[in-house]
N, C-alpha and C positions, 0 to 999 in steps of 0.2 A: 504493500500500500504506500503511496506517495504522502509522506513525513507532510505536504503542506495541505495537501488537500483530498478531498475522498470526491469533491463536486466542484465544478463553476460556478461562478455568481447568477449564470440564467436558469441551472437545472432543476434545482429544489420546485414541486407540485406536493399535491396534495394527495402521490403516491407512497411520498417522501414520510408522513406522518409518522412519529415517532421512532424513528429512525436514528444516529447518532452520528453526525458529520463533521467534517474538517471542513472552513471554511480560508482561504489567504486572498487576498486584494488591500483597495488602498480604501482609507476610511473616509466614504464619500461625504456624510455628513452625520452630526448627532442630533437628538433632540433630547432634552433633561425634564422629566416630569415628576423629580423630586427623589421620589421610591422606585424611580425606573428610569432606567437610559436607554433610548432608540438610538441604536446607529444603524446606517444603512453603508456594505462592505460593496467595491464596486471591482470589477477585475475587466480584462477583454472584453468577455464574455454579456453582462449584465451586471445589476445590483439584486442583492438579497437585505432585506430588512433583519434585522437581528434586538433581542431584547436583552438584557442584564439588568438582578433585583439589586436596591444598593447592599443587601446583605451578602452579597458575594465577594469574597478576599481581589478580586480582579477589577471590581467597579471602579476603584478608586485611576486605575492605569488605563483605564477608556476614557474615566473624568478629564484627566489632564491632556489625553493625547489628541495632538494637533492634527487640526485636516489635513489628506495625503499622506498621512503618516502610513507605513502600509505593517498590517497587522495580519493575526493566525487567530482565529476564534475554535472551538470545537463547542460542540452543545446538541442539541435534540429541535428536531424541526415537530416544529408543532401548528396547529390551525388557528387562522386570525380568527379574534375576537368578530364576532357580524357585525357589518355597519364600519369595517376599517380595513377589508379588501382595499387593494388599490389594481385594479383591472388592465392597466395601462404597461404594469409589470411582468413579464411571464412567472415571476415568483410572489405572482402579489395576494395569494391568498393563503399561504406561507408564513412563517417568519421562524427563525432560529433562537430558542431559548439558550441564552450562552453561560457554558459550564467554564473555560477557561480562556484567560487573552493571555497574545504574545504579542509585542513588539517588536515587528523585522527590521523595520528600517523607521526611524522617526523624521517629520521631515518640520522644514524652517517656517517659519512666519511666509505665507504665500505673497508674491508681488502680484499673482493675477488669480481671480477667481476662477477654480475650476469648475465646479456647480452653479449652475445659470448661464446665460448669455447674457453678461455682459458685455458692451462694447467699448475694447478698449485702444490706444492706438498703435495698429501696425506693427511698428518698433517695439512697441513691449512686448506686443505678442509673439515675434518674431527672437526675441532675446532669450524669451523663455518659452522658443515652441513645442519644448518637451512636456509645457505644462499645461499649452494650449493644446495640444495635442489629446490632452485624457478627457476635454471637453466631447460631450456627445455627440455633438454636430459636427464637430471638427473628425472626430473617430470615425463616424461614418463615411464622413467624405472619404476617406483614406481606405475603407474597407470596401467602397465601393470603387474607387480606381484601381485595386487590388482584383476584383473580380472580374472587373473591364476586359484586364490587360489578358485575365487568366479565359476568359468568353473568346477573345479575338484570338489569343493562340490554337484555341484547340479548332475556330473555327474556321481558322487559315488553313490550319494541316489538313481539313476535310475538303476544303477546294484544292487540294492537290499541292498547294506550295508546301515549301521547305525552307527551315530557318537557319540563314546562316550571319557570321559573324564578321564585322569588316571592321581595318585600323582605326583606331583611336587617336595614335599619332600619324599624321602624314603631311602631306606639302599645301603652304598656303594658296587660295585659292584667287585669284586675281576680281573676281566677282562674285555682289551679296553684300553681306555685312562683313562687319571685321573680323578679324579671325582673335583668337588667342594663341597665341605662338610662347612656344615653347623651347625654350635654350635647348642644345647640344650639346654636351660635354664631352663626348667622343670627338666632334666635328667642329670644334670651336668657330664662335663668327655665322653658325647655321642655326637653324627655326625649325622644329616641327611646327603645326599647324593642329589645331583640335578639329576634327570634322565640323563642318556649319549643318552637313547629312552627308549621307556617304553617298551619292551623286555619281562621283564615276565610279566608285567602286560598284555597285550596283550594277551599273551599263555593263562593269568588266567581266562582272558574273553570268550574264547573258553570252559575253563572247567568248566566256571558258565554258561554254555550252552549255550550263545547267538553266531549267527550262520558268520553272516560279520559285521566284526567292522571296521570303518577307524577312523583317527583323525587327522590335523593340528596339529601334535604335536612339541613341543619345546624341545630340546634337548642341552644338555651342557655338553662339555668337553674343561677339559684343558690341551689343544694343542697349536702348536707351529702353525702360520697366513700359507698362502699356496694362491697363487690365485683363487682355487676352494675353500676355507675352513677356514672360521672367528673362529678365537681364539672364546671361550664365550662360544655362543648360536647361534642356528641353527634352520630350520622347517623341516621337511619330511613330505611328506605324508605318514602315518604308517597305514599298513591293515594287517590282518588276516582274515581265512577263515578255515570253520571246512570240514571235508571229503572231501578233496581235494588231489588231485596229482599236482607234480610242474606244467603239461603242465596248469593245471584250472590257476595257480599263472597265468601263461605266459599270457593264452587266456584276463583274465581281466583287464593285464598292457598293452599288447598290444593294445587294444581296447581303455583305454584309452589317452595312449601315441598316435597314430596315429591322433585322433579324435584332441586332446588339442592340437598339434602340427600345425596341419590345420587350426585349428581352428587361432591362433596366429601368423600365419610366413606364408611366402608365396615360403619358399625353398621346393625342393621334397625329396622323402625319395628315398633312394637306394634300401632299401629291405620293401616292404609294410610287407611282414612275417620277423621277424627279424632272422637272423642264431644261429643258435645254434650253438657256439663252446666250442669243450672240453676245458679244461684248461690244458693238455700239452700241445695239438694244436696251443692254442694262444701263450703260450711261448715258441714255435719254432719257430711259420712262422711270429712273431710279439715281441718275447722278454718283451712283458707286457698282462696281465690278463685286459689293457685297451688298446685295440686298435684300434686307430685310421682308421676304414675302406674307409675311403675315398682316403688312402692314399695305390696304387695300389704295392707297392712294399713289395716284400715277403722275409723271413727271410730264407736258406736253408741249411742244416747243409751237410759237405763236408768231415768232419773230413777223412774219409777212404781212400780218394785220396792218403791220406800224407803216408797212407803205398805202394804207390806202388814206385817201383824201379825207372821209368824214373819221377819222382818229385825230384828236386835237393831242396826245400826251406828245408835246415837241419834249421834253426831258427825254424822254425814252426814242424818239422817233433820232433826234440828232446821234443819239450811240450806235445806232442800229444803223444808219449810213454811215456813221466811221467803223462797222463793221461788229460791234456785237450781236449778240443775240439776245432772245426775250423767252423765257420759259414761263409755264403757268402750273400752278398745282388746283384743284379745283378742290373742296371741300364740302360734302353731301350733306343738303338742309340742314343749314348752318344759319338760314336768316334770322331766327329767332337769339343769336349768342348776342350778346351786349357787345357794344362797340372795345369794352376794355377788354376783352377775348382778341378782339385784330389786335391793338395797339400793344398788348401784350408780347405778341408774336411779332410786331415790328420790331420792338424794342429790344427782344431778343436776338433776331438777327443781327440789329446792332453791335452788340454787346460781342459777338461772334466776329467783329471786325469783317459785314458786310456791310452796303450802305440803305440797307433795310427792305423789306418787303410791301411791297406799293397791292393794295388790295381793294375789293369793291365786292358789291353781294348783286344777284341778278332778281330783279323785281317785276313783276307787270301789273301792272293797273289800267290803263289805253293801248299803252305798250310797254314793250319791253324796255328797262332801265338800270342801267349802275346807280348803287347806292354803295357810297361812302367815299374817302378823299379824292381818286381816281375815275369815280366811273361817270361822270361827265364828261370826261373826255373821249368817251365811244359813243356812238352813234347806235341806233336800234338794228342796224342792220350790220354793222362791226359786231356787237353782243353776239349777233344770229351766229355770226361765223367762229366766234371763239366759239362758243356754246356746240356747233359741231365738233371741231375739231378735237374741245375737249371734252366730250360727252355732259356735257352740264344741263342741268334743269333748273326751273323757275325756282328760288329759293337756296341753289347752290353758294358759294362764295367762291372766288378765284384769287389766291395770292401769285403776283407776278415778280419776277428777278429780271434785272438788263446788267450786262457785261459781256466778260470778254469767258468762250466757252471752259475751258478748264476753271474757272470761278464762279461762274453760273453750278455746272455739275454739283462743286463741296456745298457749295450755299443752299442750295434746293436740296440735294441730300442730307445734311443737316436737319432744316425747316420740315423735311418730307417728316422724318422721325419724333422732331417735336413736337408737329402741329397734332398728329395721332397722338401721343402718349397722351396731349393735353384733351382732344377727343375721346379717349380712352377706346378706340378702334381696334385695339390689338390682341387678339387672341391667344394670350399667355398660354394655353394649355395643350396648344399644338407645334409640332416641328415643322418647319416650313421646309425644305431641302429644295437647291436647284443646281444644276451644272452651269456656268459661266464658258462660253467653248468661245470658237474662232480669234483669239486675242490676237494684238497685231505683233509681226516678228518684230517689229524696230518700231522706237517713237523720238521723237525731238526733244533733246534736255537742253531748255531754255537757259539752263545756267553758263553747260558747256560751249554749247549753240552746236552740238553735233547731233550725231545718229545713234543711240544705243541700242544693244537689246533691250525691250521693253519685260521681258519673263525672265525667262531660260535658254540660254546661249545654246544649248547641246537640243534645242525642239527644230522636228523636223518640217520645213514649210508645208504649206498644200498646194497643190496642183500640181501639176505636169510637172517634175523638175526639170526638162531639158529648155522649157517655154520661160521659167520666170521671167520676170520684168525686175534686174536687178537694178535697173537706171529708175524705177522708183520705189524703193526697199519700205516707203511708209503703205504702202498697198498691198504688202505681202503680212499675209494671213497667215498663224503659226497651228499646227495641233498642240494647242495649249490649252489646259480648261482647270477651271477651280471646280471644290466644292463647298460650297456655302449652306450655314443652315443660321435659321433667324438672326441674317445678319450679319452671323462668323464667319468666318473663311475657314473652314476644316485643312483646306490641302489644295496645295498648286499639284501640277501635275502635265503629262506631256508625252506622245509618239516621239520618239528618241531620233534624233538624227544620224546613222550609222553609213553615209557615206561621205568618207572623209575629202575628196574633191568639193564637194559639194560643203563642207564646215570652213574651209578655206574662203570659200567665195564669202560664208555669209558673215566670219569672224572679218573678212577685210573693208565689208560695208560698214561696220563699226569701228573700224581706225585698227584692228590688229590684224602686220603681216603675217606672211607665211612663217616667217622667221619665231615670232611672236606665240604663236599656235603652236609652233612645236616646242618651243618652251616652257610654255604656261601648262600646258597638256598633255605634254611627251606620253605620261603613260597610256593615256583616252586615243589619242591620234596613231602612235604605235599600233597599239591593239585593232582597231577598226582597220587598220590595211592589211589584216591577216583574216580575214574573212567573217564579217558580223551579222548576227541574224536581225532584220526589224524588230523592236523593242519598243514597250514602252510603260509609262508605271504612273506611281503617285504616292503620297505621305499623308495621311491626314496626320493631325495632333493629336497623340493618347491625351495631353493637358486640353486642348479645349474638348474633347468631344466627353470625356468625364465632367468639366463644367457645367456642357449643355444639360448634362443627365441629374446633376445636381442641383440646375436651379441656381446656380450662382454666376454672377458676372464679374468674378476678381479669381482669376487662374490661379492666386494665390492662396485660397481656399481649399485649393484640393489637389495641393502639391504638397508633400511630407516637411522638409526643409525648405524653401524658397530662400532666395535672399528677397533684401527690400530694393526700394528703388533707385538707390544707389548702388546697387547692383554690391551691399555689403552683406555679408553672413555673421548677423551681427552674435547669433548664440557660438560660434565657433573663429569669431574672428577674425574671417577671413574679405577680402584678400590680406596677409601680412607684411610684415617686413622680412628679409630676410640677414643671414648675414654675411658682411666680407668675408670670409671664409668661402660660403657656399657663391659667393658672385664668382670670386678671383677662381674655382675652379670651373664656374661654367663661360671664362675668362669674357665678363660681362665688367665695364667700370661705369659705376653708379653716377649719374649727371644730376639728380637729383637733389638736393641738399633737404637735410633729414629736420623736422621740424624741433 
């Protein structure tokens, strides 16, 4: 028999009755009712209620011991008094009459509450996550990203993949986010590199002919903290697959996104097949490549109205000849909201460093009319034609944006999200899922004023490779696609580029030579000229898709350790100092000056 226990804190029923058991956990909390002490013993497992008379030689070492303290009880389970069941407990009709206490461990004056939610900030929690950790809510999250991960493994081996394992150290990666690099000590003056994902390794796995690979992989980049996205280190699930077309990607994520979802949560999906939408699509009628589909309001571009004659708004009509545009969001019988409902919303876009939201409501009385700052300046028969285009009816509202399009898109997408949450339009208890596809290979980086890849360098174009139009490389379409769910972006993803003439051309529309390519990728470019099969894969995040499943919008919720958002690991320290010793042999001299 096991010296601490005979039971866990959820086992004890009313099988259990008089019975004699060993009880160990940490002392969740007491209650003193004078001639009797309630404590309630809490372990992994659950909490058991427990009783002690004060005439027992042990009372007095329950009396003093401090919450989390973690104790051994032995006693007789016996049936609650009626009318003090607590039904909420699997042990709650229960409780243990306690013959003997021990004290295993005593513990200090607590800096944060473990019993309750309370909220405390971040940084303490994060200092002491070991303590936040035995919180309930916090436990669970943890036991259910634990079943997540253990759900997706077995459910990968049954579609046929195979998991294997790729370097943790290897060569920095020229694009993405920064890398963490890593001293040489062997190779003085050299860098490992922490994987950002393991991207080619992945690809290389395909061209050392194994056919489906996934992996629990760890991934590091140094980036700035975000609610979806921990400074550091991160998981995905990362698969690839050989002779494949994107829809094989879709059909295997589908299957088991729907499956793992069900399986975990009990909201319903909106679209059991998820929508494929292009990626201008999305950033018209939604202003972001993540959009939120539970959220019923459409984005619809108007610009053309402002050329006709009976439009008097010249503010908006003079931008739109110097070439912006004019988007419209329409909001469903909305007439009846008090004016400080719009102005609200104006003033918020504001506030968002827009130059606000120009709005009107659509009325008829003889005719049709704009009601509110703006809607004198349209005409009954301007109304008619927004009112087409953007599907709107008598007592709609329509908020309008003018500028220049890449500020148009964040400001309406923004506003799209606020003006619903303030509607309360949003159906919390469903997953919205959609594919995001056709993204463009290259976009214009106004800063550099060049040509980048816009995704993923190694994504194979569409169409005919021998026909491209490399003399306009912004009209070339990549197999690139996200998957998004209310919002999130689960996972970029992409048809693998596997022919290496062809990565040449499209690495040099973005400023790197041949020369270039063979050095940044020697291994990737090597490999593919000894003969590679079509490929192609995707990563979602084990961290947000455990999120979505929990309900929570802070990734840092339902990650074990996180750092904060300085990206420090404030309960261990970390990152540290180290010392001259360990620099002068990883022959590194410190520029620094030490505070």
């Amino acid at each position: 028999m096991n010296k601490y226990r005979t039971h866990n804190c959820s086992e004890l029923n009313e099988n259990e009755i008089g019975k004699s058991v060993y009880l160990s956990g940490w002392l969740h909390r007491k209650r003193d009712h004078g001639n009797l002490l309630f404590i309630d013993i809490r372990d992994h497992y659950g909490i058991t209620q427990c009783v002690i008379e004060n005439n027992n030689k042990s009372f007095p070492i329950l009396e003093k011991a401090k919450p989390e303290s973690v104790i051994k009880i032995s006693g007789n389970v016996v049936k609650r008094a009626l009318g003090t069941e607590n039904l909420d407990l699997k042990t709650g009709k229960i409780e243990v009459s306690i013959q003997t206490v021990e004290i295993l461990s005593n513990a200090k004056e607590l800096p944060i509450p473990v019993f309750g939610e309370q909220d405390y900030p971040e940084d303490i929690r994060l200092k002491y996550r070991f303590l936040d950790l035995r919180r309930d809510e916090m436990h669970k999250n943890i036991i259910l990203r634990s079943k997540v991960i253990s759900y997706i493994r077995s459910k990968m081996l049954k579609l046929g993949f195979l998991e294997y394992q790729t370097p943790i150290l290897t060569s920095s990666s020229p694009e993405g986010a920064r890398d963490f690099l890593v001293p040489s000590r062997l190779n003085p003056g050299k860098f490992y590199a922490l994987p950002q994902a393991p991207q080619q390794f992945k690809q290389l796995i395909m061209v050392s002919g194994f056919d489906k690979y996934f992996q629990i992989a760890p991934c590091f980049r140094d980036e700035d903290a975000r609610a979806d996205r921990s400074p550091g280190e991160f998981y995905q699930l990362d698969l690839e697959m050989s002779f494949v077309e994107q829809e094989d990607i879709f059909k295997v994520v589908e299957d088991l996104i729907i499956n793992l979802f069900k399986e975990f949560s009990n909201k319903k999906f909106l679209h059991e097949i998820f929508p494929r939408i292009p990626y201008k699509e999305a950033m018209l009628k939604y202003g972001t490549d993540k959009p939120d589909l539970r959220n019923p309001l459409i984005i619809e571009d108007i610009t053309n109205i402002f050329s006709r004659e009976d439009v008097k708004f010249d503010i908006f009509k003079k931008l739109v000849k110097s070439g912006s545009i004019v988007r419209a969001i329409v909001t469903k019988n909305t007439k009846d909201k008090p004016r400080s409902f719009f102005d609200s919303i104006d003033k918020w876009a504001k506030e968002q460093g827009a130059s606000g939201l120009a709005y009107f409501t659509i009325e008829q009385d003889k005719e049709i009319k704009g009601k509110g700052p703006v809607g004198k300046f349209f005409s009954e028969e301007a109304l008619k034609e927004i009112m087409k285009i953007c599907d709107a009816k008598i007592g709609d509202s329509i908020f309008l944006s003018c500028g220049k399009e890449k500020e148009i898109e964040k400001n309406l997408s923004l506003a799209r999200d606020k003006i619903a949450k303030d509607l309360k339009i949003i159906n919390e208890n469903i997953f919205a899922f959609c594919w995001i596809i056709d993204y463009p290979m290259y976009e214009f980086d106004e800063n550099s004023k060049k040509i980048i890849f816009s995704h993923n360098p190694f994504s194979m174009p569409q169409g005919n490779i021998e026909e491209l139009n490399l003399d306009n490389p912004l009209d070339i379409k990549a197999f690139q696609y996200d998957i998004v769910c209310n919002g999130v972006e689960l996972s970029s993803g992409a048809i693998r580029n596997y022919i290496p003439e062809l990565m040449y051309k499209l690495f040099k529309i973005a400023g790197y030579s041949k020369q270039d390519v063979n050095e940044k990728f020697s291994g990737m470019i090597n490999a593919l000229s000894y003969g590679a099969p079509p490929h192609g894969g995707i990563a979602p995040g084990i961290d947000r898709i455990v999120m979505l499943l929990a309900g929570k919008e802070n990734i840092r919720e339902i990650t074990m350790f996180p750092m904060n958002q300085n990206a420090q690991d404030l309960m261990m320290q970390a990152p540290s100092e180290i010392t001259e010793k360990q620099l002068k042999e990883l022959g590194i001299k410190r520029d620094i000056k030490k505070n």
